[in-house]
C-alpha positions as CSV (number, residue, x, y, z in Angstrom):
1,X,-55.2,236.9,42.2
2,X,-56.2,237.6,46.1
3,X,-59.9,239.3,46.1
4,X,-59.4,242.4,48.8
5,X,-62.5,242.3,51.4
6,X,-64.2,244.7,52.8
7,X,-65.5,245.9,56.1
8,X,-67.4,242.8,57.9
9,X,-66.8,241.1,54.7
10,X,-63.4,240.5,55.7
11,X,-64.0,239.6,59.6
12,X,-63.3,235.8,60.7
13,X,-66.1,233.8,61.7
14,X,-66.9,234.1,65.5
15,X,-66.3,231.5,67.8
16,X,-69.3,228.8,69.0
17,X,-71.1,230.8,71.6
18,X,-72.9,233.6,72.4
19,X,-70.4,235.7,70.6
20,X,-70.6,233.2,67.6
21,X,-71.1,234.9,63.7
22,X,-70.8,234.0,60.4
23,X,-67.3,235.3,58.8
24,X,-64.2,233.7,57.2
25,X,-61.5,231.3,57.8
26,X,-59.0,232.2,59.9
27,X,-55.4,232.1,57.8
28,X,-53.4,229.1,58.9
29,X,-50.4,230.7,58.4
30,X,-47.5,229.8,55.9
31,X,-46.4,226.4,57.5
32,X,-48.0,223.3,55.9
33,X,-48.2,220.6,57.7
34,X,-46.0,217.7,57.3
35,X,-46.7,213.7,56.7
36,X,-47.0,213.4,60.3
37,X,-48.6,216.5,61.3
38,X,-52.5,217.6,60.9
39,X,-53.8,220.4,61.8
40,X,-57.7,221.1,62.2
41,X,-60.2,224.2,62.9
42,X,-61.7,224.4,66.0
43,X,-65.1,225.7,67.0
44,X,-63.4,228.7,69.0
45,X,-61.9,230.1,65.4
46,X,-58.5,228.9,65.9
47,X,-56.2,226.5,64.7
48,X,-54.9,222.7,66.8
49,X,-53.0,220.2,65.7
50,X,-54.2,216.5,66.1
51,X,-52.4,214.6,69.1
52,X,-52.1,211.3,67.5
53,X,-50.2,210.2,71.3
54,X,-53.6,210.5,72.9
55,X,-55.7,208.6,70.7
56,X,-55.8,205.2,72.6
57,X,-58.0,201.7,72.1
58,X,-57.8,199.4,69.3
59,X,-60.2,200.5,66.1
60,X,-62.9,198.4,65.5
61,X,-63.1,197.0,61.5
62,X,-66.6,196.1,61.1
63,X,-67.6,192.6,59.6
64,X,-69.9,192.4,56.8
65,X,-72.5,189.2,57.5
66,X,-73.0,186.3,55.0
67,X,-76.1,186.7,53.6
68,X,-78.0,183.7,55.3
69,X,-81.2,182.3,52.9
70,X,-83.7,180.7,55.0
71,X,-84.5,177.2,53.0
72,X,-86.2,174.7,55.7
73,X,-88.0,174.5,58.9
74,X,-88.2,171.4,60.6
75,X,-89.7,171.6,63.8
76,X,-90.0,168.1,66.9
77,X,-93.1,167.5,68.1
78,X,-91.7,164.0,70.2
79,X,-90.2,163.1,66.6
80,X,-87.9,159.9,65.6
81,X,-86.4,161.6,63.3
82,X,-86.1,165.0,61.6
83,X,-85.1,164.9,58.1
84,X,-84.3,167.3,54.8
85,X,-83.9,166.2,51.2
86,X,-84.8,169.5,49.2
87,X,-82.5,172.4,50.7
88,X,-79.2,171.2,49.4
89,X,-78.5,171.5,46.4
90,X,-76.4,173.3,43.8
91,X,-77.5,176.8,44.6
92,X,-75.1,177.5,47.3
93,X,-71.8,176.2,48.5
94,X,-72.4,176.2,51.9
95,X,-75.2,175.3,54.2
96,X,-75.7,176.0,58.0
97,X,-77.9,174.0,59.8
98,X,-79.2,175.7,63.2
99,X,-80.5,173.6,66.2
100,X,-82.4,175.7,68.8
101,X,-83.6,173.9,71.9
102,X,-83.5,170.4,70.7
103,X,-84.9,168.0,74.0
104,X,-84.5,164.7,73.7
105,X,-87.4,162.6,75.5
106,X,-84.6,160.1,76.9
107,X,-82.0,160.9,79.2
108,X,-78.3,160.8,78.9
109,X,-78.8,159.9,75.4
110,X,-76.4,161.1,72.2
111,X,-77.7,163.8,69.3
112,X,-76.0,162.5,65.5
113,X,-76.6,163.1,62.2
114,X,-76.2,161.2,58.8
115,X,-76.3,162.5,55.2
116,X,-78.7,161.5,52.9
117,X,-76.4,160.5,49.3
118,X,-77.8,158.4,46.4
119,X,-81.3,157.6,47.4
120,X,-80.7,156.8,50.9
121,X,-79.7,158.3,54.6
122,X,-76.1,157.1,55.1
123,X,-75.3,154.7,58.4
124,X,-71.9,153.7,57.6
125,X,-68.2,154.8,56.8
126,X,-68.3,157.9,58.8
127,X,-65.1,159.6,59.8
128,X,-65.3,162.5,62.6
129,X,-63.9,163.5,66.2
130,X,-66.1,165.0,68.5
131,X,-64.6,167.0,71.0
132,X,-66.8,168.3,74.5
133,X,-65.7,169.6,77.5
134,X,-67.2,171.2,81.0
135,X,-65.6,173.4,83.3
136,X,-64.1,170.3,85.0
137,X,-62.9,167.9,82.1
138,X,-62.7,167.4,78.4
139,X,-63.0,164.2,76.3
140,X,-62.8,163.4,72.3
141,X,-65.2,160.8,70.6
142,X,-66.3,159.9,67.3
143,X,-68.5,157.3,65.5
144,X,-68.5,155.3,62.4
145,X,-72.2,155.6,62.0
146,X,-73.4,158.9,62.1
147,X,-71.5,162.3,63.1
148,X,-71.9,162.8,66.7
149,X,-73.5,166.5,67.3
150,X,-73.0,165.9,71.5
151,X,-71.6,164.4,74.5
152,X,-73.2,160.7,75.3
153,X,-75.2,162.1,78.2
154,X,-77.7,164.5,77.1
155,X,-80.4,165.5,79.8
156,X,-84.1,165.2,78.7
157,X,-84.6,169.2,79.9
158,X,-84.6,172.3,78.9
159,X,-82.3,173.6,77.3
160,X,-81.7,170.4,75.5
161,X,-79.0,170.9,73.0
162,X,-78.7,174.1,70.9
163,X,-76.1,175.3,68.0
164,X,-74.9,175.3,64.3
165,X,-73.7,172.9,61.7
166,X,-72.3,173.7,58.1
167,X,-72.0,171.1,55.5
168,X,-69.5,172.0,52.8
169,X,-69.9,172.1,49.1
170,X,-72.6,169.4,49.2
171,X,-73.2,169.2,45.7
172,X,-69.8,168.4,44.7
173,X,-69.0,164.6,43.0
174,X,-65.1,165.2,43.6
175,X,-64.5,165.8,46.9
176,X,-66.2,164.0,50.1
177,X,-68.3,166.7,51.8
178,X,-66.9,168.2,55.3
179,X,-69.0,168.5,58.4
180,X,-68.0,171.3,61.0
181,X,-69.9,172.5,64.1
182,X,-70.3,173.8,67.6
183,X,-73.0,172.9,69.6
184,X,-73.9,173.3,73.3
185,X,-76.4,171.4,76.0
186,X,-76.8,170.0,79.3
187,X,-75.3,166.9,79.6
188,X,-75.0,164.9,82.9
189,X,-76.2,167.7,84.5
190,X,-73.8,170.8,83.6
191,X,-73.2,172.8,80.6
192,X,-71.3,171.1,78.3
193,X,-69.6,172.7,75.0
194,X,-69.0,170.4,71.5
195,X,-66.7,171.1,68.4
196,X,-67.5,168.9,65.7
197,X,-65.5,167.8,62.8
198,X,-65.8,165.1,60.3
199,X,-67.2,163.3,57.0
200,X,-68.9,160.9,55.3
201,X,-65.8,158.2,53.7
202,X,-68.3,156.6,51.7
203,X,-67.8,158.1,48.6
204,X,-67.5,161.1,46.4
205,X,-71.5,161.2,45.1
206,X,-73.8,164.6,45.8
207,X,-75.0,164.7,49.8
208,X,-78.7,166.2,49.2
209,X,-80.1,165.9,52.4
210,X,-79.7,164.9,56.2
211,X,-81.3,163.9,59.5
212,X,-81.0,164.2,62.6
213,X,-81.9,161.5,65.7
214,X,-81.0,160.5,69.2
215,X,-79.5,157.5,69.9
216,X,-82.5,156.0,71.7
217,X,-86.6,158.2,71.9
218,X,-87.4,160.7,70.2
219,X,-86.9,164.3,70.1
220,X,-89.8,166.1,72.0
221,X,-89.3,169.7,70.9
222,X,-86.9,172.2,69.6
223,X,-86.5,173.5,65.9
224,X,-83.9,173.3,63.2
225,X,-83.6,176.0,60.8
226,X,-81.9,175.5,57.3
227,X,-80.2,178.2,55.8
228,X,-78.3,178.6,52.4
229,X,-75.0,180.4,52.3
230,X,-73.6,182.4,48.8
């Protein structure tokens, strides 16, 4: 049953402004809107429907982050090698290994990594392709030795070589254990950008560790940050 108002009880709100007042809702009157059709209450106390023809841009679907777990630090202070044989393990599936500013002190030399499986760092029976490119050329390599994270002419300057790595279901005794990455540095003396793919052939057995080396010095400075990934 319809309640009958009053006096200013039964007044309709007044529009934003000066004039503005508290009140009721104005009646939208007896057609409902249809699938395709919305109508909304503006500010000024009356009624508009939504121009759907005007609305342009693409939306935006925000991504939710992996939860990144910071396991290991290593940092180069002019360093041979840089190693890790505690952060992989069972706990997580994935791994991302981050390079910031790695310098080698050699130039023109090559960044690479081998996996550390069954007691021992792993310098044989790799499989990978390593693909870099500049502005003016592109070129694919690979080794048997070690997984090749650059180019073969790293400069010994800042920036050095900077990026990520993820190793894949490390803990596994099934499957051999994929390598992916993207990395970038100066190389020869421009910007150079490196997708890496590839694998250890040697067998099936757990990878718990890695490290990291140049192919001739050491590494003078930079940092490598270890992360675990649910």
């Amino acid at each position: 049953m319809a309640v009958q108002l009053q006096g200013s009880q039964g007044q309709v709100f007044g529009p934003a402004g000066t004039n503005h007042s508290q009140g009721l809702v104005p009646d939208p009157g007896s057609s409902a809107d249809s699938s395709s059709t919305h109508r909304f209450l503006r500010s000024d106390a009356t009624w508009d429907q939504v121009d759907y023809a005007s609305i342009t841009g693409t939306p935006v679907i925000p991504v939710i982050p992996a939860t990144l777990t910071l396991l290991n630090t290593l940092t180069a202070n002019n360093s041979a090698t840089l190693s890790d044989t505690t952060s992989l393990t069972s706990t997580y599936s994935l791994y991302e290994i981050v390079f910031i500013n790695i310098v080698p002190a050699s130039n023109l030399v090559t960044f690479e990594l081998q996996v550390h499986s069954g007691g021992a760092f792993k310098a044989t029976t790799y499989l990978n392709a390593t693909l870099f490119w500049t502005t003016a050329a592109a070129a694919e390599t690979g080794s048997t030795t070690f997984i090749q994270l650059s180019s073969t002419n790293i400069n010994n300057s800042d920036p050095g070589i900077s990026g990520t790595v993820r190793i894949y279901n490390p803990s596994s005794t099934t499957v051999k254990k994929h390598v992916t990455g993207q990395m970038s540095s100066q190389a020869g003396g421009v910007s150079t950008g490196v997708t890496v793919a590839g694998y250890w052939n040697g067998g099936d057995g757990a990878v718990d560790g890695f490290q990291v080396q140049m192919s001739t010095g050491n590494m003078t400075s930079g940092t490598i940050n270890v992360y675990g990934i649910p």
